[in-house]
DRENZAFI-584565 format. One record per residue (C-alpha): x, y, z; residue in one letter; residue number from 1. Coordinates in pm, 1 decimal, m for minus. Example, Ala and Ser with C-alpha at 12.3 -4.5 7.8 and 13.67 -1.06 7.14 Angstrom:
BEGIN
1230.0 / m450.0 / 780.0 / A / 1
1367.0 / m106.0 / 714.0 / S / 2
END
This chain:
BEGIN
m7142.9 / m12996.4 / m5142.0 / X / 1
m7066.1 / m12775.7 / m5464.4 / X / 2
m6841.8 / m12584.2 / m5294.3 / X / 3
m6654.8 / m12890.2 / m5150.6 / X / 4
m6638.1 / m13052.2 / m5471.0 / X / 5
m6488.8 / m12705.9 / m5628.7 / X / 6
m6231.8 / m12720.7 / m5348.1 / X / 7
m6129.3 / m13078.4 / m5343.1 / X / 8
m6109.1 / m13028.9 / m5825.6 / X / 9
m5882.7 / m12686.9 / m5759.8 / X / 10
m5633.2 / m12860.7 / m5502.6 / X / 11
m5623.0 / m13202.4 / m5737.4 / X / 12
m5531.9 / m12910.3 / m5982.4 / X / 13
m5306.3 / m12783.9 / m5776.4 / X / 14
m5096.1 / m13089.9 / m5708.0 / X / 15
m5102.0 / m13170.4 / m6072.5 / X / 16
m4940.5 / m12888.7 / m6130.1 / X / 17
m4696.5 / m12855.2 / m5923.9 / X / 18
m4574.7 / m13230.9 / m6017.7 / X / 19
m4528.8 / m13058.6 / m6366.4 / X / 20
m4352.9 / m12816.7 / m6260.5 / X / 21
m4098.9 / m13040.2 / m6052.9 / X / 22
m4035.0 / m13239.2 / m6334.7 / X / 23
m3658.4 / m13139.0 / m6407.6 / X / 24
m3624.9 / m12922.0 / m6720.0 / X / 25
m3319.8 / m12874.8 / m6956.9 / X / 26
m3241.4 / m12701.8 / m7273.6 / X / 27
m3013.3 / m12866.1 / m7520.4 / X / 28
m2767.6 / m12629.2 / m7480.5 / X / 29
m2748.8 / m12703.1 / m7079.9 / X / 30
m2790.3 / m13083.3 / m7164.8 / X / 31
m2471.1 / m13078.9 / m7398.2 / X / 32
m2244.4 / m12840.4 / m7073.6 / X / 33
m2404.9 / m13108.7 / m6834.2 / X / 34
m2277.3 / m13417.9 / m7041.1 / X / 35
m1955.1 / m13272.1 / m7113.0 / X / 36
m1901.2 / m13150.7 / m6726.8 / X / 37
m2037.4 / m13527.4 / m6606.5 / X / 38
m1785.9 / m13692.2 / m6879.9 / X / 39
m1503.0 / m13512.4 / m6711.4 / X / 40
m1556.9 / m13639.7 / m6447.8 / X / 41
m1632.4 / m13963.8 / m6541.9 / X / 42
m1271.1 / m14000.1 / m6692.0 / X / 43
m1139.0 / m13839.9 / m6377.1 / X / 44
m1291.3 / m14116.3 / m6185.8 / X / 45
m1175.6 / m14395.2 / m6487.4 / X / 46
m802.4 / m14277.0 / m6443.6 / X / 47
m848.8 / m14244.5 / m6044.0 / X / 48
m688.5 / m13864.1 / m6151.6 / X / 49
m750.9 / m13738.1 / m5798.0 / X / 50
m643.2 / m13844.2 / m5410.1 / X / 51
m880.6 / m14183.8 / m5362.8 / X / 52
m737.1 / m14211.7 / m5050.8 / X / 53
m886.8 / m13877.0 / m4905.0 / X / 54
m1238.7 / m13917.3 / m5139.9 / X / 55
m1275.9 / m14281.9 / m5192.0 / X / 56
m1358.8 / m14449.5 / m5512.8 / X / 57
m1682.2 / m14438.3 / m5738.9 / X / 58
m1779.6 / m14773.5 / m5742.7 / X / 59
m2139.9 / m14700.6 / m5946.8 / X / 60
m1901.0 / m14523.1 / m6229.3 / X / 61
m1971.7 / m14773.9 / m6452.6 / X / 62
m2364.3 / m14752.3 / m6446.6 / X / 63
m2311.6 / m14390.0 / m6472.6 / X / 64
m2117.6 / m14433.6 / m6750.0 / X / 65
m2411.9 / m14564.5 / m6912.3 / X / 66
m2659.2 / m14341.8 / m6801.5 / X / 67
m2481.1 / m14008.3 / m6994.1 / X / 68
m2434.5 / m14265.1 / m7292.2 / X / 69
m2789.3 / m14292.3 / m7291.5 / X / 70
m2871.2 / m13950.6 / m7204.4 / X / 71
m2648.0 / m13860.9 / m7557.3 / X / 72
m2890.8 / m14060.9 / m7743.1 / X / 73
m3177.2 / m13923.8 / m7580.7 / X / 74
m3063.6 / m13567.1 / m7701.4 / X / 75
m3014.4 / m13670.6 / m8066.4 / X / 76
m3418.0 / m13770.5 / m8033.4 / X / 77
m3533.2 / m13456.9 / m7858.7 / X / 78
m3628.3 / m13628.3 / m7567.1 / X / 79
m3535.8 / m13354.8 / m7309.5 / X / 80
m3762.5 / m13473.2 / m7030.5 / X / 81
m3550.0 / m13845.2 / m7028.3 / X / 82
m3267.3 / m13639.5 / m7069.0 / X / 83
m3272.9 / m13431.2 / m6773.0 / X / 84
m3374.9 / m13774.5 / m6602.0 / X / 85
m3088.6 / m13994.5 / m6705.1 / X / 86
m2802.0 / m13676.8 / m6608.1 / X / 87
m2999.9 / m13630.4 / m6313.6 / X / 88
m2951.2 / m13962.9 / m6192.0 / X / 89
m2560.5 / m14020.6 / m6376.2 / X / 90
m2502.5 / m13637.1 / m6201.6 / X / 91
m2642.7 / m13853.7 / m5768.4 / X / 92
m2399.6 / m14121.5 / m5885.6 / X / 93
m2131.6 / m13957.2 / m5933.0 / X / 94
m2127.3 / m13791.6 / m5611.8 / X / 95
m2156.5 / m14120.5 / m5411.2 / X / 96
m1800.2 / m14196.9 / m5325.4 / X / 97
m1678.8 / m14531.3 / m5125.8 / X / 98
m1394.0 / m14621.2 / m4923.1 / X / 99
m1123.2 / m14766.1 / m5122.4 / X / 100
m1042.4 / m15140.0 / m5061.0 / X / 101
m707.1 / m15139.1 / m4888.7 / X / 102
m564.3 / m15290.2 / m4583.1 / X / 103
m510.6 / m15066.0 / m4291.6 / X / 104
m145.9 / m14982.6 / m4170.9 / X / 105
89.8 / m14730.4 / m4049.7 / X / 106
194.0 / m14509.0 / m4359.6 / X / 107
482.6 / m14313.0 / m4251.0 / X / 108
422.4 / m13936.2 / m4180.8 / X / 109
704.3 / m13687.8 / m4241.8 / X / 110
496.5 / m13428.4 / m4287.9 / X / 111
374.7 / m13442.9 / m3933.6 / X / 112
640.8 / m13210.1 / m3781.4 / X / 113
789.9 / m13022.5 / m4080.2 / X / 114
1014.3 / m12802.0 / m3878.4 / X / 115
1193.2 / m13143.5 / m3793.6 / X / 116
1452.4 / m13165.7 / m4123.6 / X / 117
1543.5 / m13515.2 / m3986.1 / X / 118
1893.4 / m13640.7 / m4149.9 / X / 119
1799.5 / m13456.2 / m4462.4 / X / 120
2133.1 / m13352.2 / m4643.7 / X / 121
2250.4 / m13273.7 / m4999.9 / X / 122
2402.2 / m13631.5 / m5153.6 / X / 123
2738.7 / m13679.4 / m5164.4 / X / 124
2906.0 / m13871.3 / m5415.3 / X / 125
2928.5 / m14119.5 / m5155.7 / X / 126
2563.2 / m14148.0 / m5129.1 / X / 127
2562.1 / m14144.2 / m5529.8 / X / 128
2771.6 / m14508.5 / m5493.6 / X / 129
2519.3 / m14679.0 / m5224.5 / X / 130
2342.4 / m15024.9 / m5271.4 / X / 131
2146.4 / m15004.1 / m4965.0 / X / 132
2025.5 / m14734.5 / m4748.6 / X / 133
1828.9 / m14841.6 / m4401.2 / X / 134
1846.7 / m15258.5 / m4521.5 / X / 135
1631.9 / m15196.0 / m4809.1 / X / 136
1871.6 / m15249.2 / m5201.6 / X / 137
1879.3 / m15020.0 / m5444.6 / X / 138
1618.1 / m15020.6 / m5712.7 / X / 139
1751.2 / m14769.4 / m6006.6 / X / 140
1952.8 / m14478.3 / m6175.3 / X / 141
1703.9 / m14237.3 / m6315.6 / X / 142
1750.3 / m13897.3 / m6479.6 / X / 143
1501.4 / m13728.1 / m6705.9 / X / 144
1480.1 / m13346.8 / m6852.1 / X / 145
1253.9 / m13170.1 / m6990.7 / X / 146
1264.7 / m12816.7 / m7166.9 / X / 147
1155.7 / m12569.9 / m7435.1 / X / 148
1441.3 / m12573.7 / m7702.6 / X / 149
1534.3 / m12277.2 / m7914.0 / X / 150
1312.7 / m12388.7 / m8235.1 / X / 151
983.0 / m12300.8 / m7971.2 / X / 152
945.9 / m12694.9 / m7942.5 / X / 153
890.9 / m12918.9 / m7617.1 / X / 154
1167.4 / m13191.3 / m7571.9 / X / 155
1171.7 / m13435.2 / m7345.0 / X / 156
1478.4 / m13717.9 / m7293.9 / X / 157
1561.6 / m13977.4 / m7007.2 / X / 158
1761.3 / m14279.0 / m6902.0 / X / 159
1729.6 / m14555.3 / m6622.4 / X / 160
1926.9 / m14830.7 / m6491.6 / X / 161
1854.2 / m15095.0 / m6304.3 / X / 162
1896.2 / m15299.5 / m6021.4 / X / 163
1524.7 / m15407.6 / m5928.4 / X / 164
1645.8 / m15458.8 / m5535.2 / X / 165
1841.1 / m15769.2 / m5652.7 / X / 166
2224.4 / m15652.3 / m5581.2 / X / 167
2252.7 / m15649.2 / m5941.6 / X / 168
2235.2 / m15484.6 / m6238.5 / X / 169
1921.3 / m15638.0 / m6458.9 / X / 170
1835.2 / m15579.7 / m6821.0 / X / 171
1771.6 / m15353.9 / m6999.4 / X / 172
1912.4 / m15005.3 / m6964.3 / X / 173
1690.5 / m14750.3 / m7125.0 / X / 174
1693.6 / m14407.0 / m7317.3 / X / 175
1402.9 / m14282.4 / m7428.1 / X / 176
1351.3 / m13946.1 / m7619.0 / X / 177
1004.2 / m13717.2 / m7698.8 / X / 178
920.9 / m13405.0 / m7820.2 / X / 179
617.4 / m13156.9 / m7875.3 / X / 180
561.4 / m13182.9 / m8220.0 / X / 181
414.3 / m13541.1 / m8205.4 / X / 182
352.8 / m13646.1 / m7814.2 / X / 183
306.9 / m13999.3 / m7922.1 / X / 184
598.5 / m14112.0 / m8029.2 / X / 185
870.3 / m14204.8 / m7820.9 / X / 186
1202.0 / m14293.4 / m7900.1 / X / 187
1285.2 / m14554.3 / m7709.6 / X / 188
1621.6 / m14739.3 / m7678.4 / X / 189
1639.7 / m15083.7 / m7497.0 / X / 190
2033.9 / m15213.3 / m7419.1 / X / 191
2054.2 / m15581.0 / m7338.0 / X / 192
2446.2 / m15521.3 / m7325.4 / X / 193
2494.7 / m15484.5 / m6941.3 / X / 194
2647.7 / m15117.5 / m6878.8 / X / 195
3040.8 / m15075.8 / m6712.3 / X / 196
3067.3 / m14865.4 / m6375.3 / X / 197
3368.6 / m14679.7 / m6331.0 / X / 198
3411.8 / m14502.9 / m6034.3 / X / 199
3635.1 / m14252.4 / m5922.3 / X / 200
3663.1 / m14016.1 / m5635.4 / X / 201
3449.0 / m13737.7 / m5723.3 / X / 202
3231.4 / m13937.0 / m5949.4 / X / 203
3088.8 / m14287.8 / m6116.9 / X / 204
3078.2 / m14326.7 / m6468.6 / X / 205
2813.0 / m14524.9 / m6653.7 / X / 206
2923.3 / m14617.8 / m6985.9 / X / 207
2732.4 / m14823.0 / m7280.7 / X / 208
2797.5 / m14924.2 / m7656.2 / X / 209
2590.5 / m15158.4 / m7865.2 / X / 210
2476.5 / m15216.4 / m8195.0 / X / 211
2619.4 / m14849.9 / m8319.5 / X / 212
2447.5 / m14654.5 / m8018.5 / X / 213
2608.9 / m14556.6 / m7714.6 / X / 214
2527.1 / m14407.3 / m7388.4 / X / 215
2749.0 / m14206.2 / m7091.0 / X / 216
2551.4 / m14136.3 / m6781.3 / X / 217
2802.5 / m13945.7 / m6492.1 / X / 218
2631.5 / m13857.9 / m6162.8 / X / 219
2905.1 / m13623.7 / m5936.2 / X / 220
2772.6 / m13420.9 / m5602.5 / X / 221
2532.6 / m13180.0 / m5767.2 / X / 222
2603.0 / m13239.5 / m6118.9 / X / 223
2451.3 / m13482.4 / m6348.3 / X / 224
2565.4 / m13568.1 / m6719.4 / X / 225
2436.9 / m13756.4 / m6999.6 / X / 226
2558.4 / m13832.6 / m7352.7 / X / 227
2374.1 / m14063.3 / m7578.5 / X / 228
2498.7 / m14090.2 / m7987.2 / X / 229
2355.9 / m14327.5 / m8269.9 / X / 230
2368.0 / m14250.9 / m8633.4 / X / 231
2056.1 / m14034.3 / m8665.0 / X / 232
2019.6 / m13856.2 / m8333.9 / X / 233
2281.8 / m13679.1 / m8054.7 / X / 234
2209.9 / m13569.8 / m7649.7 / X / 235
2407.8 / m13350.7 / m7431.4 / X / 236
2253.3 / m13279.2 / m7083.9 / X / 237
2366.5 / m13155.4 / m6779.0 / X / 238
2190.8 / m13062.8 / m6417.9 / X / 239
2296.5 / m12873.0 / m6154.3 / X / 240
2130.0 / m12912.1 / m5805.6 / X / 241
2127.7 / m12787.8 / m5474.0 / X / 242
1998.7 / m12970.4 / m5251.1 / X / 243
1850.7 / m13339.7 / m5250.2 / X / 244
1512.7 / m13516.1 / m5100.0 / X / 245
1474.8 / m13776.2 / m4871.3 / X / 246
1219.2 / m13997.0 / m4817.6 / X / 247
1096.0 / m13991.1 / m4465.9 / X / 248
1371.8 / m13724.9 / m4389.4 / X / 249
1646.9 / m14000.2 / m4406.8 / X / 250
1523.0 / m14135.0 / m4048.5 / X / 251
1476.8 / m14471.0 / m4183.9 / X / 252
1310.4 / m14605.8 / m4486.9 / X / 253
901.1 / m14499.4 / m4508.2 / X / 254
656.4 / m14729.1 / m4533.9 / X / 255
437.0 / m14612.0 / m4830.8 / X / 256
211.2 / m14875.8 / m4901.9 / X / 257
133.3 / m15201.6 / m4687.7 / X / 258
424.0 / m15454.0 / m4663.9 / X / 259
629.0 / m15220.4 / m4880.3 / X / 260
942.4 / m15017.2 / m4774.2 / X / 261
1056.6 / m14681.0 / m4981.7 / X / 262
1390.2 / m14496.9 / m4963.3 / X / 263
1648.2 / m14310.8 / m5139.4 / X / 264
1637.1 / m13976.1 / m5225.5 / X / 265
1563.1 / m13741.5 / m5564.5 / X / 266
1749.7 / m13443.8 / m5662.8 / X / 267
1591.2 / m13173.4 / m5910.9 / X / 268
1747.7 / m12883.5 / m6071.6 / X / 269
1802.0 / m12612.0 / m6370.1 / X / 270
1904.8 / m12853.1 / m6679.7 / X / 271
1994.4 / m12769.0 / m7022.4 / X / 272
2017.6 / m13053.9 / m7296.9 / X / 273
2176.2 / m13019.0 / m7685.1 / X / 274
2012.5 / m13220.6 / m7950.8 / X / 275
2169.1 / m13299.8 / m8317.0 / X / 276
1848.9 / m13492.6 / m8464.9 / X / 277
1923.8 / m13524.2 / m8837.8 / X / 278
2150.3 / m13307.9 / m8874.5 / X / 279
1999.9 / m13009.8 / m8688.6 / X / 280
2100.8 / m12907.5 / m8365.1 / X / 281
1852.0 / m12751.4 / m8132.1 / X / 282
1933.0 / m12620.0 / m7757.4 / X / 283
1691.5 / m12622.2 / m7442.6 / X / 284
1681.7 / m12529.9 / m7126.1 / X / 285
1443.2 / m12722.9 / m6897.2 / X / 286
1465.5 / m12867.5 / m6528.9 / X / 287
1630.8 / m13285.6 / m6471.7 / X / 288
1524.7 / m13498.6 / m6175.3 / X / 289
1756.7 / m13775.2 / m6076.7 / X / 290
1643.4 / m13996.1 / m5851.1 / X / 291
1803.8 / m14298.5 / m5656.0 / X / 292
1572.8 / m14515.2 / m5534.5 / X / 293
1556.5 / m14809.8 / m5288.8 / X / 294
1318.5 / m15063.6 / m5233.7 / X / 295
1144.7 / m15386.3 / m5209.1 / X / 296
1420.6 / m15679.4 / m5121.2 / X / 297
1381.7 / m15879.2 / m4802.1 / X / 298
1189.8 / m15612.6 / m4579.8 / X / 299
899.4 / m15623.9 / m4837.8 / X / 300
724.1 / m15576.8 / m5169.8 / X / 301
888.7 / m15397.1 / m5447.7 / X / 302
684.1 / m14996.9 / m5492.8 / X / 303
583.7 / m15056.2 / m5839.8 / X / 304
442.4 / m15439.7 / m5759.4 / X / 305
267.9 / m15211.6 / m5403.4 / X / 306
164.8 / m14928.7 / m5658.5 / X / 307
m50.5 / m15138.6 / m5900.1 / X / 308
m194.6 / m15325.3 / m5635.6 / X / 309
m306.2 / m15013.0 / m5390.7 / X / 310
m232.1 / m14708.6 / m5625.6 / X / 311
m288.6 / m14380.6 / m5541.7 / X / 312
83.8 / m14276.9 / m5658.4 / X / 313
138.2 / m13902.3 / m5730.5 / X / 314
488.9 / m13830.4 / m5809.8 / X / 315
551.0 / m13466.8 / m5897.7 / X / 316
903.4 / m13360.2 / m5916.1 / X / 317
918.1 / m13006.3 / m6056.1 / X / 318
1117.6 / m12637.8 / m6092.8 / X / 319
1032.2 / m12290.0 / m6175.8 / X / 320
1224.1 / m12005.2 / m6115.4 / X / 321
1132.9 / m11916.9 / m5779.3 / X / 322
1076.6 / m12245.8 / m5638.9 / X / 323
1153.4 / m12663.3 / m5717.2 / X / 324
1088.8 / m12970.4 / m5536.8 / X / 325
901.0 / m13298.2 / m5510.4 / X / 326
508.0 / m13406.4 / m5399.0 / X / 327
490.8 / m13791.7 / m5327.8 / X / 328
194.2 / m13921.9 / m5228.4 / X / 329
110.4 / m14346.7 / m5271.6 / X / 330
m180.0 / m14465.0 / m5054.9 / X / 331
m214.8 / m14247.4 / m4746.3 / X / 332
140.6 / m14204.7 / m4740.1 / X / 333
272.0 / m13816.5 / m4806.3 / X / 334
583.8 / m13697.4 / m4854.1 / X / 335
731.0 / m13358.4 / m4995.8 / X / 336
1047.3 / m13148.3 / m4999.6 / X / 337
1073.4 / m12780.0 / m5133.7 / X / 338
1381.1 / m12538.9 / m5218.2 / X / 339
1329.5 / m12216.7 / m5204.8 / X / 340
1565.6 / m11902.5 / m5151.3 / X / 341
1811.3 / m12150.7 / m5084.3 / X / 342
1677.3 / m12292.3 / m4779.5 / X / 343
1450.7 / m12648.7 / m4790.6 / X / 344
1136.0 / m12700.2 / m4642.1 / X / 345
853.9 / m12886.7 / m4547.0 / X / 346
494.9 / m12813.3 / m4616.5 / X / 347
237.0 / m12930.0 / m4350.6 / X / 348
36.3 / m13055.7 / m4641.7 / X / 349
m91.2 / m13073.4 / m4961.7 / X / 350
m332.9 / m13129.9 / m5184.2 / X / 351
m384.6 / m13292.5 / m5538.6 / X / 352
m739.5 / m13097.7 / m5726.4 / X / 353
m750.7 / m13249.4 / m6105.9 / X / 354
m843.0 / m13035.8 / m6387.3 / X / 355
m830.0 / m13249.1 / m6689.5 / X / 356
m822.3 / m13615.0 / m6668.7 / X / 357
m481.7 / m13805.9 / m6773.5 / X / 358
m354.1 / m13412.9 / m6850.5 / X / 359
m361.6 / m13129.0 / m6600.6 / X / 360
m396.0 / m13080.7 / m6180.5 / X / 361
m319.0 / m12837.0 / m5942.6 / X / 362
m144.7 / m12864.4 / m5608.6 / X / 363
m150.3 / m12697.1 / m5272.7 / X / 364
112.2 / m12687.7 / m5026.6 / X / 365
116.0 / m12510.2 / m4683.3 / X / 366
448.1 / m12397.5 / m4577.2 / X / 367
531.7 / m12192.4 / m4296.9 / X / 368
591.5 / m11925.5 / m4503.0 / X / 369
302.0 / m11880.3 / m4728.9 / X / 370
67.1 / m12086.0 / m4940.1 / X / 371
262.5 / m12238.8 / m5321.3 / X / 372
4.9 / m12357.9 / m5570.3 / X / 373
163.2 / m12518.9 / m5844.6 / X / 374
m54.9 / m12565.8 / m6165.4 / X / 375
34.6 / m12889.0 / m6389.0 / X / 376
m35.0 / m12966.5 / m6728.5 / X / 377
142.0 / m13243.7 / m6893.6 / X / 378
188.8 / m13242.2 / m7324.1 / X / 379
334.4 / m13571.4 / m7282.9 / X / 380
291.9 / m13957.8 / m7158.9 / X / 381
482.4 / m14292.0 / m7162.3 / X / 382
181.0 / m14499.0 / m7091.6 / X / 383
374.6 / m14825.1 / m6994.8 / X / 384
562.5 / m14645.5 / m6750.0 / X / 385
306.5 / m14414.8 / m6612.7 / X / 386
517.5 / m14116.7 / m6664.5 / X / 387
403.4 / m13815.4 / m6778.4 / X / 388
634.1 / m13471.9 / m6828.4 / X / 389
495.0 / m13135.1 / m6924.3 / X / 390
512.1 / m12768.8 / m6748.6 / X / 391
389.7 / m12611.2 / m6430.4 / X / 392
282.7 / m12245.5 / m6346.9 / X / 393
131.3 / m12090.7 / m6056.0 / X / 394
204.6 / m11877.0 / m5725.0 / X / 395
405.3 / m11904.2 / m5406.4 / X / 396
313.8 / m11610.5 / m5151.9 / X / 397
115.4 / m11470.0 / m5449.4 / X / 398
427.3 / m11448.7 / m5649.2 / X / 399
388.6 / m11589.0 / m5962.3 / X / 400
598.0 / m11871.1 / m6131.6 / X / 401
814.7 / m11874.5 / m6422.0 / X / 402
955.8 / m12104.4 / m6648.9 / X / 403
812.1 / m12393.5 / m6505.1 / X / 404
909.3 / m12756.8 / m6566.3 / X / 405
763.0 / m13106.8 / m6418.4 / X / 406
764.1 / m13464.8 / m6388.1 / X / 407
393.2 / m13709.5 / m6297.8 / X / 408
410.5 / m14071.8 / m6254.3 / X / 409
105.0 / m14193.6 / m6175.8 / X / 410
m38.1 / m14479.8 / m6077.9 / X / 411
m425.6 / m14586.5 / m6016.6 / X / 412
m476.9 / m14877.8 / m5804.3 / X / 413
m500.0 / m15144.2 / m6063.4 / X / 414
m315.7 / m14995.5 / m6303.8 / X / 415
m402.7 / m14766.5 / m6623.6 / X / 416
m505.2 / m15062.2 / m6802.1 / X / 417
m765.7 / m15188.3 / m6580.5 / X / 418
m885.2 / m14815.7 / m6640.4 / X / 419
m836.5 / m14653.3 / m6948.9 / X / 420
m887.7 / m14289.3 / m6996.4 / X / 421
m1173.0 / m14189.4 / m7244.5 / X / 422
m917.9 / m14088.8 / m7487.0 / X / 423
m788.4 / m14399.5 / m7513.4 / X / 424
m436.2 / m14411.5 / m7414.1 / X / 425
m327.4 / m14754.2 / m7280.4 / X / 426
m1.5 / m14948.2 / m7261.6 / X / 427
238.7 / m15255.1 / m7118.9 / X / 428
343.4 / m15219.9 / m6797.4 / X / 429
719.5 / m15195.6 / m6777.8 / X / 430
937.4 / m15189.7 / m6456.0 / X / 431
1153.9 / m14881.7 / m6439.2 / X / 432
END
């Protein structure tokens, strides 16, 4: 009976025990790494910084949220055993992704056979004057640069006009400038004046003048130019391209998000820009994008009305030395065009990995010829826009990349205000 009672105290023992010894442990040192590495990506999963069409959406985020809030106070009190508990459970969470709430339908899929080029062809000036490509109007002008100028500084400048899909030009036209030295602040210029077109054979000619600033945008076949002059502050910049993207290879317009059509096609290429701010003149070199875009009128919803009711939007236009291009990817729809060597391709697919949320991301992109991984980190962000512009690095065939440029807009599904980043930065929507 002794013996039976020793037996039956030592397993009790036993089992005791090893319950202790389950009991997660933590130092304050791993405690800190794990809050910092579940914050991350907490604010990935606040700014939907990643494809939430291929992972879902974490709907218990929010709880989460205040699990590593608590587990921070728990830390300042030494409590290491509620600590480990709380990340433990904020660490399950955050791994529990759900579908995202979106009506089936059939995205377009140019990627599907990328050795098909479609009716993919460098725009002609001809193409430059169009108000409506496969029934669906034209929705803007857009060029942007950005580029390292001579004084070591980041610069960033663009301009946009509009048409919203209405057969008209709408209010207001808009240049915008940025630089390095303070992120924040944007220049921004809005023109009620409407601008004048004048177009010519080889070119059209946006011109604008009002209340002492003015502004002359030319778009030719493969060249674009833009001048913009107030009292305080001059831009010169010029882009030379090669070849030009279309959406769903130009076979007819893609359908990118449920009841809403996309066309038109973007053009990037090596830009340089002058600047006279205050006096001082400072050249860069950088990469421009100009896009024409079409969308929305009587076939459907406008993109950016689609966009901030679905999201998912990556739009990465970019350049290095060895290779340039565009990712788009809204919903499930993806889309991408790459020059390289002088010949344009298709990958078979890519991928969008985040780094650092509201900041940096890395793509993949399968071509036929090798793998291109393109490394992203934006230093700057127009918040009511969605656009972001920074630099790129990375490889192509395990070459690396050089003097790298690039464009983001991005959109979560919602919209950045319904999701702030941790850092704070909200804004307005504005159409572009």
């Amino acid at each position: 009976m002794k013996t039976k009672l020793y037996l039956l105290c030592l397993l009790m023992a036993v089992i005791v025990m090893s319950g202790c010894s389950n009991q997660p442990k933590m130092t304050k040192e791993e405690a800190a790494a794990k809050i910092t590495e579940l914050q991350a990506k907490l604010d990935i999963s606040k700014t939907q910084w990643y494809d939430i069409y291929a992972l879902g959406v974490l709907k218990q985020a929010p709880k989460a949220d205040s699990l590593i809030a608590e587990a921070g106070k728990s830390l300042d009190a030494n409590d290491m055993k509620k600590v480990a508990e709380l990340l433990t459970e904020a660490d399950t969470l955050l791994k529990q992704y759900s579908p995202v709430d979106v009506p089936d339908y059939p995205a377009s899929a140019p990627l599907k056979d990328p050795a098909d080029l479609g009716k993919i062809h460098k725009a002609t000036i001809e193409d430059l004057k169009l108000m409506e490509v496969h029934g669906v109007p034209r929705w803007n002008y857009w060029y942007n640069f950005v580029g390292k100028g001579d004084d070591g500084n980041l610069y960033m400048a663009y301009v946009y006009i509009n048409h919203h899909g209405t057969g008209k030009l709408v209010p207001p036209t808009v240049f915008a400038f940025s630089c390095s030295t303070d992120p924040q602040k944007i220049m921004k210029v809005k023109f009620t004046t409407l601008p004048k077109l004048k177009s010519e054979k080889d070119k059209i000619i946006w011109t604008l003048e009002e209340n002492g600033q003015s502004l002359i945008y030319t778009l030719a076949e493969g060249k674009i130019m833009l001048k913009y002059k107030d009292k305080d502050f001059e831009l010169e910049s010029e882009m030379t391209n090669g070849y030009s993207f279309w959406y769903n290879k130009n076979i007819d317009y893609a359908l990118i998000l449920p009841n809403s059509p996309n066309t038109g096609f973007e053009e990037t290429g090596k830009a340089e820009a002058e600047f006279v701010i205050n006096g001082k003149k400072i050249k860069a070199t950088g990469f421009g994008e100009q896009e024409n875009l079409f969308c929305g009128g009587a076939k459907g919803a406008d993109y950016r009305t689609a966009l901030l009711k679905y999201g998912n939007e990556w739009w990465v236009p970019f350049t290095t030395d060895q290779a340039e291009g565009i990712f788009v990817m809204t919903g499930k729809y993806k889309d991408a065009g790459l020059f390289i060597d002088g010949k344009y391709i298709i990958p078979s697919d890519f991928e969008v990995t985040p780094i650092e949320a509201n900041k940096s991301f890395t793509i993949k992109a399968t071509t036929p010829d090798g793998e291109l991984v393109v490394n992203f980190d934006m230093w700057g962000w127009d918040p009511p826009l969605y656009e972001h512009w920074g630099t790129c690095s990375g490889t192509y065939k395990g070459q690396q990349l050089t003097n790298g440029y690039c464009w983001l807009e991005h959109i979560p599904q919602g919209g950045v205000n319904a999701s702030p980043p941790s850092g704070g930065r909200k804004g307005t929507p504005e159409k572009n």
